[in-house]
C-alpha positions in Angstrom: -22.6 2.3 1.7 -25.9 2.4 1.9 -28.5 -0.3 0.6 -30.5 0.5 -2.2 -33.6 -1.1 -4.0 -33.9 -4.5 -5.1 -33.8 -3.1 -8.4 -30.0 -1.7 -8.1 -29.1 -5.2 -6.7 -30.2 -6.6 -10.1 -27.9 -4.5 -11.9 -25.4 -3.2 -10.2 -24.2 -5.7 -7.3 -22.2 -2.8 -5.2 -25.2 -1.1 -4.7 -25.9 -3.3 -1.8 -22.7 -3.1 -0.2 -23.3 -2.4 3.1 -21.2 -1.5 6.0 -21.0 -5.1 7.1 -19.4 -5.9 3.5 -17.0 -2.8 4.3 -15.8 -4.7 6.3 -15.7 -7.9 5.8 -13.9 -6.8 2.7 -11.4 -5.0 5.0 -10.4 -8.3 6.8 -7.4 -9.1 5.0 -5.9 -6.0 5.2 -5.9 -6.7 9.1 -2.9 -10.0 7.9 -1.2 -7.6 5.2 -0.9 -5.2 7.7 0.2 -7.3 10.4 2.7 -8.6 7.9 3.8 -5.6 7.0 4.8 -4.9 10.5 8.0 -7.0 10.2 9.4 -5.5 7.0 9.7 -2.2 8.8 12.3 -3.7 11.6 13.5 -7.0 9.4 16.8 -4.9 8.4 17.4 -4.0 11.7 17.0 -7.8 12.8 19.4 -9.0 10.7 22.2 -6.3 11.0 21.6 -6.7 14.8 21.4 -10.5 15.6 22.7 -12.5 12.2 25.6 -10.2 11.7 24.2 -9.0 8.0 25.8 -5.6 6.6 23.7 -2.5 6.0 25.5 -2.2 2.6 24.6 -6.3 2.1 20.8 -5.6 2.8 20.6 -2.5 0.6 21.3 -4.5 -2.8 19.7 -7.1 -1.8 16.2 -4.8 -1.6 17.6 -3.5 -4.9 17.4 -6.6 -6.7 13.8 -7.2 -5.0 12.7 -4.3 -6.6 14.4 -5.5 -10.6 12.2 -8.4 -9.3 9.0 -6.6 -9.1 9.4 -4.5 -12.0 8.9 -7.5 -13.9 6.2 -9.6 -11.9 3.9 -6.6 -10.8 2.9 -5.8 -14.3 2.7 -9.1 -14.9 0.3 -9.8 -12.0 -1.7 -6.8 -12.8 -2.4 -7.9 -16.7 -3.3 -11.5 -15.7 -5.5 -10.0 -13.2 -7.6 -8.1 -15.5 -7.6 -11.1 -17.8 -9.1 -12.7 -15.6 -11.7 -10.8 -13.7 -13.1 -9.3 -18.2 -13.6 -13.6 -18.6 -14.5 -14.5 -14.9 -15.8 -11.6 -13.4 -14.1 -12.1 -10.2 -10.1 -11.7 -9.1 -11.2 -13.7 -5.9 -8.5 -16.5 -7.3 -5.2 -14.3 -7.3 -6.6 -13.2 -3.2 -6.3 -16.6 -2.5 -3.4 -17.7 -3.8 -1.7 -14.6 -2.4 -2.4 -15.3 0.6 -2.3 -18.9 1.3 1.4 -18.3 0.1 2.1 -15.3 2.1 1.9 -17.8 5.2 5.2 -20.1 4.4 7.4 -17.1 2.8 6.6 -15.0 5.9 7.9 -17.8 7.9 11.3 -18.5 6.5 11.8 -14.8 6.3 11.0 -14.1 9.6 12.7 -17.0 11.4 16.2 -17.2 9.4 18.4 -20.2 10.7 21.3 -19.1 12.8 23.5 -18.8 10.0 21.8 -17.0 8.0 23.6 -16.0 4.3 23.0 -13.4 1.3 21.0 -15.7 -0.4 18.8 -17.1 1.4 17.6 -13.8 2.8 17.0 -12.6 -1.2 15.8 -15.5 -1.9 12.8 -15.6 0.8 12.9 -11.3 0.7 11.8 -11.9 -3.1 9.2 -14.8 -2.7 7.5 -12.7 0.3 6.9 -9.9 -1.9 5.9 -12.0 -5.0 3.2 -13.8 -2.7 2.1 -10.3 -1.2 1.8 -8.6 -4.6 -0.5 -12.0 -5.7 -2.6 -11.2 -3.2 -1.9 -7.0 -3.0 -2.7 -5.9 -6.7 -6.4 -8.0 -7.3 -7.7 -6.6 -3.5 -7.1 -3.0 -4.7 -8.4 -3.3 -7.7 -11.6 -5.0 -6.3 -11.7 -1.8 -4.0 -11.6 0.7 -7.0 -14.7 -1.3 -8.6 -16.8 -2.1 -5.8 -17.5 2.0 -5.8 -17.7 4.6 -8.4 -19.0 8.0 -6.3 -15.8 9.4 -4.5 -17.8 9.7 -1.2 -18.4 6.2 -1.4 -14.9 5.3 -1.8 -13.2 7.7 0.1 -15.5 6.1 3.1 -14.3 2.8 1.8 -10.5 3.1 2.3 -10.9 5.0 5.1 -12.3 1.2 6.7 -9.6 0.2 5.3 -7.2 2.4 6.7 -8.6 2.1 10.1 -8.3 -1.9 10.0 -4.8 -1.8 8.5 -3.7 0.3 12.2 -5.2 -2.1 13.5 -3.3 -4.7 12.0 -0.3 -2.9 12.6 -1.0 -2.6 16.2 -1.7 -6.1 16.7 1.8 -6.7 15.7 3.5 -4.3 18.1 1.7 -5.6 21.0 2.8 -9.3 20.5 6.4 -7.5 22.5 4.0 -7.1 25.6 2.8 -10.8 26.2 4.1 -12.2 29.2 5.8 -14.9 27.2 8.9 -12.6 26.7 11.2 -11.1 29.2 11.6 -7.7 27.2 9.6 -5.4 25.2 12.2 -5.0 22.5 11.5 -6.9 19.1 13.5 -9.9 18.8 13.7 -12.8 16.5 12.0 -14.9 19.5 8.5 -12.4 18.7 8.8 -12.3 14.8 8.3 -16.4 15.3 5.1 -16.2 17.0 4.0 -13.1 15.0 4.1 -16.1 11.9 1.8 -18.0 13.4 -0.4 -15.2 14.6 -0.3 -13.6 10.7 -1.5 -16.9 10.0 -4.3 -17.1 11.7 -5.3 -13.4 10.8 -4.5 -14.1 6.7 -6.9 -17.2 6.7 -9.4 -15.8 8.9 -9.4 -12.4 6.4 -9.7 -14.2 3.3 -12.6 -16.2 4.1 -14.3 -13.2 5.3 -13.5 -11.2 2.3 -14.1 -14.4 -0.4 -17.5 -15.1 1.3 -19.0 -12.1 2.0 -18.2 -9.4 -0.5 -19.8 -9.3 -4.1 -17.5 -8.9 -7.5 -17.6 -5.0 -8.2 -19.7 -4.5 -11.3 -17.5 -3.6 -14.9 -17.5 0.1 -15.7 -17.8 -0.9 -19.3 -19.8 -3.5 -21.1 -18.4 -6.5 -21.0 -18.1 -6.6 -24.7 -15.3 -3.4 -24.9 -13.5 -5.4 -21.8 -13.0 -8.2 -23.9 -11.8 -6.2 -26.4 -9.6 -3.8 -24.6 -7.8 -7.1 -23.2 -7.4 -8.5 -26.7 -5.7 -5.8 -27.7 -3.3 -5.9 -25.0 -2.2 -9.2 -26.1 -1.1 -8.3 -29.5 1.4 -6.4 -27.7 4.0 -6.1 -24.8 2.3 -6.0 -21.4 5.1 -3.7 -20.7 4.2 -2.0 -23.9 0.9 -1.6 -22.9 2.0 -0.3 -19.2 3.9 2.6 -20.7 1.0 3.6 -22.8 -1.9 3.6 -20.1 0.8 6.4 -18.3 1.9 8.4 -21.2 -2.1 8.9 -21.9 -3.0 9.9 -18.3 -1.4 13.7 -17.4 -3.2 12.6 -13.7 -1.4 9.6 -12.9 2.0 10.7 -14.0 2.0 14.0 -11.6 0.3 11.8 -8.8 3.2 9.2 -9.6 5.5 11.8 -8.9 4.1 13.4 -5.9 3.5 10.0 -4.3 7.0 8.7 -5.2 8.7 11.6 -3.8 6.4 11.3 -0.4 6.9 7.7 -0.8 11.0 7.4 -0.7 11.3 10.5 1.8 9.1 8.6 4.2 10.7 5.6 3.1 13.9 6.1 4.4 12.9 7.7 7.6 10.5 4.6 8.0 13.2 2.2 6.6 15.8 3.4 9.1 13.7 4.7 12.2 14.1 1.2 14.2 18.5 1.2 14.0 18.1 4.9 15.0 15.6 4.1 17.6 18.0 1.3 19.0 21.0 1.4 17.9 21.7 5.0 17.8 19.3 7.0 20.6 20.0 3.4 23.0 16.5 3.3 23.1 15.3 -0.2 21.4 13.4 -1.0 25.1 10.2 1.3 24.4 10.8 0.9 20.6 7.3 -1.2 20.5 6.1 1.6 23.3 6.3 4.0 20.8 4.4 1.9 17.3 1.7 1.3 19.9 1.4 5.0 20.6 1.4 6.0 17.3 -0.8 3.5 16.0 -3.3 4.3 18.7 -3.1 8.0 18.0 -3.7 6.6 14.3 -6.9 4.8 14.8 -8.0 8.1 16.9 -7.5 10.5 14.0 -8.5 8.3 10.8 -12.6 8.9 11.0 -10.7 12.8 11.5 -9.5 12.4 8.4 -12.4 11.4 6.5 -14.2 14.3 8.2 -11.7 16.6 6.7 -11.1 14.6 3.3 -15.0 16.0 2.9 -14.2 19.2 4.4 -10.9 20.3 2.0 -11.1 17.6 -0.8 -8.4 14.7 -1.4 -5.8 17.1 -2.7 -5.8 19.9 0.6 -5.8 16.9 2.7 -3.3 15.3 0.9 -1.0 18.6 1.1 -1.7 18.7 4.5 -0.3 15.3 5.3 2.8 16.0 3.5 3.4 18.9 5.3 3.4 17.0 8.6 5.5 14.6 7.7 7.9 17.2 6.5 7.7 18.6 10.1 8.1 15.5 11.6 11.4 14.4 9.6 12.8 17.0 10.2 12.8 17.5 13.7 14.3 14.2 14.3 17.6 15.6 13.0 17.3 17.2 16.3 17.5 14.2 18.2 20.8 12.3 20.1 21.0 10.3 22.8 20.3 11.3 26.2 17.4 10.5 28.6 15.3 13.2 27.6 14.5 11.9 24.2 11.7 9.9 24.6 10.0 12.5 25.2 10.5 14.3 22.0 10.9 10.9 20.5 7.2 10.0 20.9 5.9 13.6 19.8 8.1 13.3 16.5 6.8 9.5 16.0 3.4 10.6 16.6 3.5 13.6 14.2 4.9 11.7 11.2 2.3 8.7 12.2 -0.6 11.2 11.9 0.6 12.3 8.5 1.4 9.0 6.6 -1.7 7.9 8.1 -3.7 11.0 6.6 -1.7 10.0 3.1 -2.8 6.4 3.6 -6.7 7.1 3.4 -6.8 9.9 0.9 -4.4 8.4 -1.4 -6.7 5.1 -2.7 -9.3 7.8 -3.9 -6.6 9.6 -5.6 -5.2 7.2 -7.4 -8.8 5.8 -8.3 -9.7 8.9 -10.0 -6.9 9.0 -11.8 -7.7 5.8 -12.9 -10.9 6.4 -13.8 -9.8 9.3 -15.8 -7.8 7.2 -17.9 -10.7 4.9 -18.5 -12.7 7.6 -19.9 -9.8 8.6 -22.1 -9.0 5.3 -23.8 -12.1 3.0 -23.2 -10.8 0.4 -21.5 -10.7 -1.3 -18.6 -6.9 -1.4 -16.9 -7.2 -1.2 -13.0 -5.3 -4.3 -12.4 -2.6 -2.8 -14.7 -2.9 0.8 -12.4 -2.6 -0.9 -9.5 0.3 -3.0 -10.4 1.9 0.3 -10.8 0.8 1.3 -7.9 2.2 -1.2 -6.3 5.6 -1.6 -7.6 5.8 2.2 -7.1 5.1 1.1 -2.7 7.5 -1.5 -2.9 10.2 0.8 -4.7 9.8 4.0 -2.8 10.5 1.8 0.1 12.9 -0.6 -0.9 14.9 2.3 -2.6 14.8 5.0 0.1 15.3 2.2 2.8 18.9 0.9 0.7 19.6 4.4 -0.4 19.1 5.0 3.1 21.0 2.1 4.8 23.9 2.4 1.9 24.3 6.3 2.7 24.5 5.6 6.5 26.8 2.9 5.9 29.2 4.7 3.8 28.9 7.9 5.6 30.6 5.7 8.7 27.7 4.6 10.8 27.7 0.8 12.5 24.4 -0.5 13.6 26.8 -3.2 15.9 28.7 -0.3 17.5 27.5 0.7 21.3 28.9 4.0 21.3 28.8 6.8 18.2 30.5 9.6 17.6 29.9 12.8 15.9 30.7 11.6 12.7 28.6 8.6 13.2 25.3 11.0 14.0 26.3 12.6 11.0 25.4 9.8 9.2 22.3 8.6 10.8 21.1 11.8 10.7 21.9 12.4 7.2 20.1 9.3 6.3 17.1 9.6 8.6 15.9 13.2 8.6 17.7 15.7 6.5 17.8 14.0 3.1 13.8 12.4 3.5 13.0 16.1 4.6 14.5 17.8 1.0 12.6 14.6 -0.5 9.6 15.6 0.8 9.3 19.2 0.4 10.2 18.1 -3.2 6.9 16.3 -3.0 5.0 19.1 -1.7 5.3 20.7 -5.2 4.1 17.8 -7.1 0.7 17.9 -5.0 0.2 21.2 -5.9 0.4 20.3 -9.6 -2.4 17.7 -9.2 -5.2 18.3 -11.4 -7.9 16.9 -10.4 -10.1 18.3 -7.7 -13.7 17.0 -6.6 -15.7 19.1 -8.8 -13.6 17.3 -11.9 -13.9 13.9 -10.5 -17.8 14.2 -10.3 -17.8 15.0 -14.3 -15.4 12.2 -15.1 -17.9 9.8 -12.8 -21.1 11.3 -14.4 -19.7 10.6 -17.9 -18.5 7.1 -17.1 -22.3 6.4 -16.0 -23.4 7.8 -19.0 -21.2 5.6 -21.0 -22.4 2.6 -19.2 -26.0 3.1 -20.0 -25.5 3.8 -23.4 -23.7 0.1 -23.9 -26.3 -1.5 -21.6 -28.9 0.2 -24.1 -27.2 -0.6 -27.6 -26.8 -4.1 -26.1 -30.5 -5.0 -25.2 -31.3 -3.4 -28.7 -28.5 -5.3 -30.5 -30.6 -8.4 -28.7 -33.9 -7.1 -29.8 -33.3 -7.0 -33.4 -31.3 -10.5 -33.3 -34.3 -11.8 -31.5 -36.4 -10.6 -34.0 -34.7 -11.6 -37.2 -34.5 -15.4 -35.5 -30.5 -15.4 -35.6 -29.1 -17.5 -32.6 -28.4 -15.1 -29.6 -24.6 -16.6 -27.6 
């Protein structure tokens, strides 16, 4: 991120992005992250304190995800739209996130009586506003950098500020305002108006301070790759862009395997935490350990990202997780736990964090691979896939999850289990995720493309660029010549 000569600034506005811009651009990540923080003990919250049934909460996060499989394509195709005509998708940031702010806050602090559709209703708003806002920030990212290095460093900032976010969130438990360190609808209320503060406070950073990434392709073959989107299905258009790129589809699988086995350890880890082990007290203990041993190890990562490569690392992290998972089948109540409960949460933390940094550049190579194949410009389409794909892994291996424990006998409400009960939990926190995984292990090993591959696919994209940059100053010459108008 270094700066370059006034020359590059001319042409190429994220050759001047600095570290300052890093992160500035990082800002909002801080809110979403903070957000986020809630989603992963919401279920719990409402099977524990409104009385809602782990069965009731698992179709309701299926029908979130119908939801998205419409609106995140959607999203993405506007998105690009907008940024080959504006040059910016600064707009859909905003929007995102100035909506984020109410649906967070009638999700987060349900009425006392709280019913089935009102928590779908605000569940499927919450994730419409944080796609708005998710999808165009990504797919900023992926422009603002085309060397891997460069980009790797740049989600690694990322990554780093999103722990950070995270932490800020499991901290709120610790104010003197409360009486306990458990996480109770009394702390989701303030962490509203804290998330608040954080989302406006990001976006201005972010909207002020960061330049639009520069096209990879002359605008002219922008324009037309988005015309020619419109003459067909955006849907259509989606299933093309992955049936072209070999990439994507195994890094789809690979990442959607990781995805749902962490998912429904993630997904289920605060009711096994509290309402299994008995040990909801240093629930927020523990996220504040791991996210601390997080920020410790992500400049670790980046070190080793340029060490191995994106796919070693990338194996790596899987493998700890698998570890991690499945250990906690191990676990039952008794006093010793936390002990092995914070080496377990720290071991899979140190993993999905090492998959969290690594796997932006991944998925940007793929996408640039894909733009070398067909010529145009679809990274708000990628990233919509991308997208959905997070929301489904985890709204799918959290309700497979939930649905599985709660047929299998467990009941979060209970204060006492039985064997058949930790049968259940079990089943659904550590052994199933931990066949998932290991699944996912294989599809890593099948990606394709290594470092050496990516620097062709970036040196031929650059290539491409000054070759349309040249045929359109000549194109200008010649009209200038002839006296024909020049729009």
């Amino acid at each position: 991120m270094d700066n370059k000569s006034n020359s590059d600034k001319g042409t190429n506005p994220a050759a001047s992005f600095s570290t300052l811009q890093a992160l500035a651009f990082s800002a909002p990540s801080i809110s979403l992250a903070f957000f986020m923080g809630p989603m992963g003990v919401i279920q719990g919250i409402y099977a524990k304190y409104y009385g809602v049934a782990l069965t009731t909460l698992a179709a309701v996060l299926l029908v979130g995800r119908i939801f998205d499989a419409v609106t995140d394509p959607l999203i993405g195709h506007y998105s690009d739209r907008y940024r080959a005509r504006m040059g910016t998708r600064k707009p859909f940031m905003l929007v995102g996130g100035i909506c984020l702010i109410p649906c967070s806050y009638f999700l987060f602090v349900p009425p006392t009586e709280v019913s089935v559709v009102y928590f779908t209703l605000w569940s499927l708003l919450y994730y419409l506003a944080l796609t708005v806002m998710n999808i165009p920030m990504y797919a900023w990212a992926s422009e603002l950098h085309s060397d891997s290095v460069e980009r790797t460093a740049l989600f690694t900032v990322i990554a780093f500020v999103n722990q950070c976010g995270g932490l800020l969130f499991f901290l709120i438990p610790f104010l003197p305002l409360f009486t306990t360190s458990e996480i109770t609808p009394e702390t989701l209320k303030l962490s509203v108006v804290i998330g608040a503060v954080l989302v406006v406070l990001g976006l201005y950073c972010a909207l002020k301070y960061v330049p639009n990434g520069p096209s990879t392709l002359g605008q002219e073959r922008v324009d037309k790759g988005i015309s020619n989107q419109s003459k067909i299905t955006i849907f259509k258009d989606m299933y093309d862009t992955v049936k072209g790129n070999k990439p994507f589809q195994v890094f789809a699988l690979a990442y959607l395997c990781i995805g749902l086995g962490a998912g429904m350890f993630f997904g289920l880890f605060f009711i096994f935490v509290d309402a299994f082990l008995g040990q909801g007290a240093i629930f927020a203990t523990l996220a504040v350990i791991g996210m601390l041993a997080g920020l410790l190890v992500t400049p670790i990562v980046y070190k080793i990202v340029l060490l191995l490569g994106t796919r070693k690392t990338w194996f790596i992290s899987g493998v700890t997780l698998l570890i991690g998972v499945a250990y906690l089948g191990k676990l039952s109540p008794s006093e010793a736990v936390r002990v092995e409960l914070v080496i377990v949460y720290v071991l899979i933390t140190l993993g999905w964090i090492c998959s969290g940094v690594i796997t932006m550049p991944i998925l940007s190579a793929t996408i640039d691979y894909g733009l070398l194949s067909d010529k145009t410009e679809r990274r708000g389409t990628y990233f919509a896939m991308y997208t959905l794909m997070v929301k489904a892994q985890g709204a799918l291996g959290l309700s497979f999850g939930l649905a599985l424990a709660g047929w299998l006998g467990f009941d979060a409400a209970a204060t006492t289990h039985n064997e058949s009960s930790a049968f259940a939990i079990h089943m659904a926190t550590s052994w199933i995720p931990a066949v998932i995984l290991f699944i996912g292990l294989f599809f890593i090993l099948r990606y394709p493309l290594d470092e050496h591959r990516c620097a062709i696919i970036t040196r031929r994209l650059q290539r491409r660029v000054q070759r349309d940059a040249h045929s359109q100053k000549s194109l200008l010459a010649i009209m200038h010549s002839e006296g024909q108008p020049i729009q």
